[in-house]
N, C-alpha and C positions, 0 to 999 in steps of 0.2 A: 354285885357288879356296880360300878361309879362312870356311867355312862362320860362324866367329865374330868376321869379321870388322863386321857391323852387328846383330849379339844383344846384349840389353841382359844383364848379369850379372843372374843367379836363384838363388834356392836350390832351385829343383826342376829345373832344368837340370842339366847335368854340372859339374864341378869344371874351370875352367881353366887350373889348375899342379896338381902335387902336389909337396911338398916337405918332403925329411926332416929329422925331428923328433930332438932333442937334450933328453933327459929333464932341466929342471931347475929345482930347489925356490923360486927366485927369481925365472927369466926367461919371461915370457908370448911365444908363438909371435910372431913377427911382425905374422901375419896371424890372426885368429878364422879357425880353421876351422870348416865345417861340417858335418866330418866325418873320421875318422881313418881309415886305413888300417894293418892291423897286419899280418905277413907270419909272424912267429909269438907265439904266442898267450902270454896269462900272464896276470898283472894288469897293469891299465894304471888307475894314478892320475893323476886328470885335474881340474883348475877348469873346470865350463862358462862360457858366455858367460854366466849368469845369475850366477856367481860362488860355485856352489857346489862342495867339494869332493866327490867320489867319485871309488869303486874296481871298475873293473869287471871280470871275469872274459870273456875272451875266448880264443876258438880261433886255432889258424895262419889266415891269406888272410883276414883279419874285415875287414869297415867298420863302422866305428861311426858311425851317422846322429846324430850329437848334437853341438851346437855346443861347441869348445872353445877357450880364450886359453890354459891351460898343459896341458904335458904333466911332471907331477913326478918326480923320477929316485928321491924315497923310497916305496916303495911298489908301484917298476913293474919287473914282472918279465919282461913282453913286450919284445919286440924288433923290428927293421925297421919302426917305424915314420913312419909317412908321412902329414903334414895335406893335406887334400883342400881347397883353398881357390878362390877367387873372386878375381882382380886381376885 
């Protein structure tokens, strides 16, 4: 049984892929995430979906609940990270 299989996609639902993220100063993620996953911690320079830049400070195993279209590779000193997305 595919519990998602008749869920309407949400953002207060779970995330139905997660897929890892290539930090880069040009290319917007595929998909707006609604959320990043990071595995270890640093900065992570990021455009939100409203289209603003910032820099945030996070730990190892972080989620960042904030919608994102890029993940920038000048700025970002975090690593393994992973967009939490909806398709």
């Amino acid at each position: 049984m595919n519990p998602f299989q008749n869920r309407a996609l949400s953002l207060s639902g779970p995330a139905t892929d997660i897929i890892p993220v290539v930090p880069s100063d040009a290319t917007d993620l595929t998909l707006v995430a609604p959320a990043l996953y990071v595995t270890t911690g640093g900065l992570v320079s990021i455009v939100t979906v409203a289209g603003v830049a910032r820099q945030v400070l996070v730990a190892d195993f972080s989620i960042l609940p904030v919608g994102v279209r890029r993940v920038n590779a000048t700025g970002t000193t975090a690593s393994g990270i992973h967009a939490l997305v909806l398709a």
